[in-house]
N, C-alpha and C positions, 0 to 999 in steps of 0.2 A: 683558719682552714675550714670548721665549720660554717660560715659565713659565706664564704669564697665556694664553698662547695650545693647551700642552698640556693646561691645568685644564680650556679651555672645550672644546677636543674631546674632552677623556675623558669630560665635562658630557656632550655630545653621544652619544658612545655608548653612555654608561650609561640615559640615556634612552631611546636605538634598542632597547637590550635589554629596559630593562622593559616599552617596550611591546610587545616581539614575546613574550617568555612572557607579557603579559595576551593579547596574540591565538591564544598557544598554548593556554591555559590556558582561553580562553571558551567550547571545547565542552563540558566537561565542566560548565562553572558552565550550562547548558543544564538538562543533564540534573539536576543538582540543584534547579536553581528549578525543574522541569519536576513534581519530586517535592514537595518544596517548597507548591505552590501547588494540585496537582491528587492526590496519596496520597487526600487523605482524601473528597474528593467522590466518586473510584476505589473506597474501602474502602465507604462506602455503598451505593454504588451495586450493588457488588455483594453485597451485606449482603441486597438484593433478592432475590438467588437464592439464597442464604443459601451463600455463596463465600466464599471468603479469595482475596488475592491471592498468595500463596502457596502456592495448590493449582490457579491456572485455567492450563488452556488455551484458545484463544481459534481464531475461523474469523471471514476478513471476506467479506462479499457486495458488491456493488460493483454500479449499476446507472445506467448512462451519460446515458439521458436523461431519470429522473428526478432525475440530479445528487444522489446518495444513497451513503452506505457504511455499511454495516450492518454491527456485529463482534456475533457470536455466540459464546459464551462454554458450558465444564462444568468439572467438577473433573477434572482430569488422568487420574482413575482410569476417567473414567466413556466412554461412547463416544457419546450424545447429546449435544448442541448445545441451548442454550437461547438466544432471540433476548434480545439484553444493550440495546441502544442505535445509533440509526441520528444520521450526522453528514452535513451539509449538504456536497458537495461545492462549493467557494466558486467554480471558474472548469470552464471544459473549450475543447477543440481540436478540431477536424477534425469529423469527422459521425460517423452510426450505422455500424457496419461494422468488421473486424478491420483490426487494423495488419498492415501489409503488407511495407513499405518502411519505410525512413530517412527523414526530413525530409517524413511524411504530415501531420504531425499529428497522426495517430490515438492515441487509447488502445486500446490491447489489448482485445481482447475472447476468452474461454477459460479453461482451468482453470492457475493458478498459483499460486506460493509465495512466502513473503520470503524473498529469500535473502541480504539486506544490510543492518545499520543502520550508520545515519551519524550521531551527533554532532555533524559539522563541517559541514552542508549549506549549501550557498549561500537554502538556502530554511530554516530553523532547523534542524529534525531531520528527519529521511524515514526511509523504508524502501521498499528497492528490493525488483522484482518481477521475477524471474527471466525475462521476457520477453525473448529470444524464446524459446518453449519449443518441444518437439517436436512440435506440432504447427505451430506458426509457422512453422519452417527446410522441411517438408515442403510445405507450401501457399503458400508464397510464390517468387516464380519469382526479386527482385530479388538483385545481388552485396551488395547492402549491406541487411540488414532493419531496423537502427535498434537501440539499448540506453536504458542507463537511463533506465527508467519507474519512478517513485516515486511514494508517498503523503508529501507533503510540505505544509511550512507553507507561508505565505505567501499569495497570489490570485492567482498568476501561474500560469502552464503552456504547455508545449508537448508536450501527447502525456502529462500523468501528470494526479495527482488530489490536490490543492493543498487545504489542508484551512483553513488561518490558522492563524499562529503560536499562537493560545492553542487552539483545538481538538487538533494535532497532538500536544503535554504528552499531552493524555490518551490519546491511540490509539497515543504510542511507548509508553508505560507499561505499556501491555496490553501489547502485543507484548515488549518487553525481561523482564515476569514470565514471560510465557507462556514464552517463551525459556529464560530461568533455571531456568524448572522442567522443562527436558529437552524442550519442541518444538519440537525443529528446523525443522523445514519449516511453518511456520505457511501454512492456508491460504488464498488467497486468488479469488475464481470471479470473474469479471468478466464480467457481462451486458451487451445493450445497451437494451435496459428489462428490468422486469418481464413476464414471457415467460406473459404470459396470453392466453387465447386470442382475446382482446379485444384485445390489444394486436397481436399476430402478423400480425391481419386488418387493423389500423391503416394498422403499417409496410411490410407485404409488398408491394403496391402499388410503393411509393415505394423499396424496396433488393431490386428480384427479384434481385440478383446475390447478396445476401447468403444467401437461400432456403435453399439446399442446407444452409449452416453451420451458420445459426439454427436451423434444426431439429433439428442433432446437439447444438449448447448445450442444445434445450430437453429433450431426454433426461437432462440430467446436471441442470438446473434440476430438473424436476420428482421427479427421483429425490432430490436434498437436500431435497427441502420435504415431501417424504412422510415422512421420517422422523429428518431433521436431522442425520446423520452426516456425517462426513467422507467424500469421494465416490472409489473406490480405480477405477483406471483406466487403458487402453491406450490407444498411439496408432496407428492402423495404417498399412498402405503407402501410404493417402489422405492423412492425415493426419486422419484422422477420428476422435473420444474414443470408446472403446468400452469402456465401464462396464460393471462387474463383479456 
């Protein structure tokens, strides 16, 4: 019985074990099927701009209440931006206007970077966004402003930009080449629409608090669309973006 009763817990732990390395082991089988399933619709796609995925780096646009993320893409060497492909933000949080606080809601609105990929996401894969940035910590009065804001799978959210597990494959993919090929700080602008003058007149009305903000955004808006570069810039004692 002693015997019989060692074999069946060793049974037992040898089990416990394999499955915690399959659970160790699933982020990376992610990012293979990620490659896997989505490389080659990636390689045409950008075959479009006549790219390799081996030479892009990549800019995402990000635009809150058309529920939209746009990643614009060049060759590494180059310093234009070409519009690559726009993906459906599947869920959102909180209303128009910058995040503030902790536990708003909000998505971030302003100029930011990735400065995190995860493999292991409770949402599949993500890529975190440097929020709060310097201009956040300066315009916000709260002890606590809030962290991890991510571009993630899944349909859920609180405060980031939830993309579904099968869209996500394709926009870590960017970002992990772009990565590899030496861009660090991959960009990322987060609007709270399309900052047209048709739109401005819309929402103004309905966010005069946001007014002041919206207006320094649409300086740095309008200067990326005039010429599609990556946008080089200050933050000052306001906390206000002052482009170069």
């Amino acid at each position: 019985m002693k015997f019989i009763g060692i074999t069946v817990l060793g049974i037992i732990l040898l089990s416990l074990g394999l499955w915690a390395f399959k659970r160790k082991a699933e982020p990376k089988d992610r990012v293979k099927t990620a490659y896997k399933e989505k490389k080659a619709i990636i390689e045409n796609k950008l075959k479009e701009k006549n790219l390799k995925l081996e030479d892009i780096h990549i800019l995402f646009v990000a635009y809150k209440a058309e529920k939209q993320l746009t990643i614009y893409v060049k060759n590494k060497q180059a310093t234009q931006y070409n519009k690559l492909i726009s993906y459906d933000i599947c869920a959102s949080s909180g209303d128009l206007g910058p995040k503030r606080k902790s536990g708003d809601y909000q998505v971030p609105e302003g100029f930011y970077h990735i400065d995190r990929f995860n493999p292991a996401s409770s949402y599949y894969l993500s890529l975190g966004v440097n929020y709060p940035n310097s201009s956040d910590k300066i315009k916000s009065t709260a002890k606590d402003l809030g962290g991890d804001i991510f571009i993630h799978g899944a349909c859920v959210t609180i405060g980031c930009m939830p993309m579904t597990n099968d869209k996500i494959k394709e926009i870590y993919i960017y970002a992990l080449e772009a990565k590899n090929n030496g861009q660090n700080k991959i960009p990322i602008y987060i609007f709270p629409f399309k900052m047209t003058h048709e739109n401005i007149k819309k929402y103004k009305s309905s966010y005069a608090d946001h007014t002041s903000f919206w207006e320094n955004l649409k300086v740095g808006y309008d200067k990326f669309h005039q010429n599609y570069k990556e946008l080089s810039f200050n933050v000052d004692k306001n906390g206000d973006y002052q482009f170069k």
